[in-house]
C-alpha positions in Angstrom: -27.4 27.4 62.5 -30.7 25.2 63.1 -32.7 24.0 59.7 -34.1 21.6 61.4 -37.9 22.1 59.9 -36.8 23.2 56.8 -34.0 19.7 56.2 -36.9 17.8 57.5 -39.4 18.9 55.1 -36.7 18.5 52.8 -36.5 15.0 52.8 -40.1 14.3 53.5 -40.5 15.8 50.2 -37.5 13.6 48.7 -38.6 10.7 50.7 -42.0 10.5 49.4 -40.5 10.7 45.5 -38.2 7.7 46.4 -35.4 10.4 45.7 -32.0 10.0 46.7 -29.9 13.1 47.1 -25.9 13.8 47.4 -24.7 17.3 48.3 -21.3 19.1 45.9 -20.2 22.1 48.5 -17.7 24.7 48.5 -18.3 27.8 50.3 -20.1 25.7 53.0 -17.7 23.2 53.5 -20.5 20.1 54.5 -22.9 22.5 56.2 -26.1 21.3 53.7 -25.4 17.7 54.1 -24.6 18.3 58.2 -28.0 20.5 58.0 -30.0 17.6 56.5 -28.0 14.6 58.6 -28.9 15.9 61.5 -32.1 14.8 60.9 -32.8 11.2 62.2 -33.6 9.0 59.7 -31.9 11.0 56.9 -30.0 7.9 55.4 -32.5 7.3 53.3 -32.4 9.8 51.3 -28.8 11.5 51.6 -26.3 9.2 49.9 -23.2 11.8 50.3 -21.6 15.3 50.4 -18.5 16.0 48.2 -16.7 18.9 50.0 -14.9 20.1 46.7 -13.1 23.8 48.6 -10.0 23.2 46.0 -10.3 23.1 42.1 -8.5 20.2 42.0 -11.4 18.6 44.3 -14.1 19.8 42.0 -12.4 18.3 38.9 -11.4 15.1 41.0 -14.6 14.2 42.9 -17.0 15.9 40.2 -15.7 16.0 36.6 -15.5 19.9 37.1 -13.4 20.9 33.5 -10.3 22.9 34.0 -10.8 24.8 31.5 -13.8 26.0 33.1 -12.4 26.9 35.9 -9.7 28.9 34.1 -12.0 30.6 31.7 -15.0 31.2 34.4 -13.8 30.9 38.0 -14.6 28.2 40.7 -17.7 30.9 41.6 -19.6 30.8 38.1 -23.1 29.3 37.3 -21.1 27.3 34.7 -18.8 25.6 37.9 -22.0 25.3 40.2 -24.1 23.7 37.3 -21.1 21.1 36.2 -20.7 20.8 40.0 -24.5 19.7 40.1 -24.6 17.4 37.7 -21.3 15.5 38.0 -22.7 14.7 41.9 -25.5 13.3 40.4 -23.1 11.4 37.8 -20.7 10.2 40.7 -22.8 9.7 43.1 -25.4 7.9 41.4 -27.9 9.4 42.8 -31.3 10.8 41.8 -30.3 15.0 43.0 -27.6 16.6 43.8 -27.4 20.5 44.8 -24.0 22.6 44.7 -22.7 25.6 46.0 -19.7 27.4 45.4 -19.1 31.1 46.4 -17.5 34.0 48.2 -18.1 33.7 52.2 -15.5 36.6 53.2 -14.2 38.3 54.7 -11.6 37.8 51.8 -11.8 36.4 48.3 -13.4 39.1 46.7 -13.0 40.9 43.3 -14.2 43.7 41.8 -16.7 41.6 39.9 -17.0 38.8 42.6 -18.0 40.6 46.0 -18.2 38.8 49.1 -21.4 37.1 49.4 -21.8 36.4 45.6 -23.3 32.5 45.7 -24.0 30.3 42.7 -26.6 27.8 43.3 -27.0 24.7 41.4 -29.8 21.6 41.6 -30.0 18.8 39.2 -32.2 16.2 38.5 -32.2 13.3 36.4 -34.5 13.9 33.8 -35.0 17.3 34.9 -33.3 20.5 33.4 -30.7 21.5 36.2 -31.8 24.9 37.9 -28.9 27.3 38.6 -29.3 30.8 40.6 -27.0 33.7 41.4 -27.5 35.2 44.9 -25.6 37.9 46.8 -25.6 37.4 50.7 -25.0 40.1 53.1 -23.6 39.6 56.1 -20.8 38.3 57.7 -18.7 34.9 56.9 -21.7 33.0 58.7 -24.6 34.9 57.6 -23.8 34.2 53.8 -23.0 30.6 54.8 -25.8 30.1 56.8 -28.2 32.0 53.8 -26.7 29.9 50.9 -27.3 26.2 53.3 -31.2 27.4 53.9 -31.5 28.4 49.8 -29.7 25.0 48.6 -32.3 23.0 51.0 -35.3 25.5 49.2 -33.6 24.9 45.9 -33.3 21.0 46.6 -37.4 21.1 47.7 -38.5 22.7 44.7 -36.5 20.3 42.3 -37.8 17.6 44.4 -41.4 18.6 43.8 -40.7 19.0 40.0 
């Protein structure tokens, strides 16, 4: 799993904004921030990665409501948006982008298939940008598809 061009263009991009960035993960478990740290130099820009894989994480380390994780799900725009912006809010940092979906092989639903990914950006002073995807693939095709989309998602905000 090599991002290398893409993390790096990344955090040119970031970089040259004076940005700082911290990553709110589920279904990747740290892969975005691992993906952009392995950049030399990165430190700069990436402040921290909340790996929230539990509920409880996601309302400890990010303000996630329990409520909407009872009414929604932990894979919901609504969870991947107040994922989003409570990294921003604990962090302190300028971004933050958030994932939460279902990697497989199990976890599915009839409504939640493997692969289903909710993508989240925000930015202060910028309206957060949330996306649905559905991955094919196996375990680490959709893991590998949602880190390469989150760093995408993270270069457009960025370039807002």
């Amino acid at each position: 799993m090599m991002f290398d061009e893409l993390a790096e263009k990344t955090l040119v991009t970031l970089r040259a904004k004076g940005l700082t960035l911290a990553t709110a993960e589920s279904c990747t478990g740290g892969l975005i921030a691992g993906a952009l740290t392995a950049v030399a130099g990165s430190s700069d820009v990436v402040d921290r990665g909340f790996v929230t894989y539990s509920n409880q994480a996601k309302q400890e380390m990010l303000g996630v409501l329990k409520a909407d994780l009872d009414s929604y799900g932990a894979v919901s725009d609504i969870v991947a948006r107040a994922m989003a912006e409570g990294g921003v809010k604990n962090a302190k940092t300028d971004m933050c982008v958030a994932v939460t979906g279902i990697a497989g092989p199990g976890g599915a639903t009839e409504t939640k298939p493997v692969g289903l990914v909710y993508l989240a950006c925000a930015r202060q002073g910028v309206k957060t940008v949330v996306e649905k995807q559905i991955f094919a693939g196996n375990r680490d095709e959709v893991r590998e598809q949602t880190v390469k989309r989150a760093l995408e998602l993270v270069l457009v905000q960025g370039d807002a």
